[in-house]
C-alpha positions in Angstrom: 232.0 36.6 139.5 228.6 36.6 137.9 227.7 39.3 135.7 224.1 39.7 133.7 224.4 40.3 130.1 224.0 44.0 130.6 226.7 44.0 132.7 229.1 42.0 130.5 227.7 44.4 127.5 229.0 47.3 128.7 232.2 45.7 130.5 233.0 44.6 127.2 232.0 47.7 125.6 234.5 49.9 128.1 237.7 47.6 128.1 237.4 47.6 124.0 237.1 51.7 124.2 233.8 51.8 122.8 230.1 52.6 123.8 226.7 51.0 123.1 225.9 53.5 120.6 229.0 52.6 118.1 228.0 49.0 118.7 224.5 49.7 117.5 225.5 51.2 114.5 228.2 48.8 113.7 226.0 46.0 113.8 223.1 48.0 111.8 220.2 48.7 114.5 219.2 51.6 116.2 221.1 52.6 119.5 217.5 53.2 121.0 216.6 49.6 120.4 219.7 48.0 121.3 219.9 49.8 124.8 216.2 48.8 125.5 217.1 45.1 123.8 219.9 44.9 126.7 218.0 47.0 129.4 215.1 44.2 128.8 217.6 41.4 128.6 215.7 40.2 125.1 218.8 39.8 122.7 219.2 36.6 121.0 222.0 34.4 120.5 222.5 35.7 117.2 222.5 39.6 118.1 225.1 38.6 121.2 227.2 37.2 118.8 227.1 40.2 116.0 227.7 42.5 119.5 230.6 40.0 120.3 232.1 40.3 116.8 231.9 44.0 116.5 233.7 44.2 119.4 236.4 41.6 117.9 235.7 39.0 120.0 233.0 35.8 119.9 230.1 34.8 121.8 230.1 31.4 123.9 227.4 29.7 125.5 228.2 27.0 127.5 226.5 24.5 129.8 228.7 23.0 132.4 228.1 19.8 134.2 230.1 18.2 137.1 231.9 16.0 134.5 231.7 17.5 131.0 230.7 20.7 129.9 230.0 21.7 126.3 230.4 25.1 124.9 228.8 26.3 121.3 230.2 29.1 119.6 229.8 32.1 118.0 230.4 30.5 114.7 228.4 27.3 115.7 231.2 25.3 116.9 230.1 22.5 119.5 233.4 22.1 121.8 232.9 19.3 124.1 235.2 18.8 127.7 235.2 15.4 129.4 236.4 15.1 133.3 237.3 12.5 134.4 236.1 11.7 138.4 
């Protein structure tokens, strides 16, 4: 299943009980701008990961490769997976 950030915004949002709004003002910007940052898909890493931690989670951004795949965190953590073939 892929989902666009949008999407996984306000998936996340529902299954923590919450709505856009609340996230806008817990992570100190308007709700006006953060529903036009999402409907424009223009948020940065570092506003996905203050949405992420609002919502008491983290943000992960991985690339994936046939054999390895590394994933960098929310708190700047670089996890690297090795397959072997």
């Amino acid at each position: 299943m892929n989902l666009d950030i949008e999407q996984m915004i306000y998936t996340a949002a529902m299954f923590c009980n919450t709505n856009v709004r609340e996230i806008a003002r817990t992570i100190g910007m308007a709700p006006s701008n953060l529903y036009r940052k999402i409907r424009c898909n223009t948020l940065k890493p570092g506003e996905l990961s203050k949405i992420a931690e609002a919502l008491g989670g983290e943000y992960i951004f991985c690339f994936s490769f046939p054999n390895f795949r590394f994933n960098i965190s929310s708190k700047y953590r670089v996890f690297i997976t090795v397959y072997t073939l």
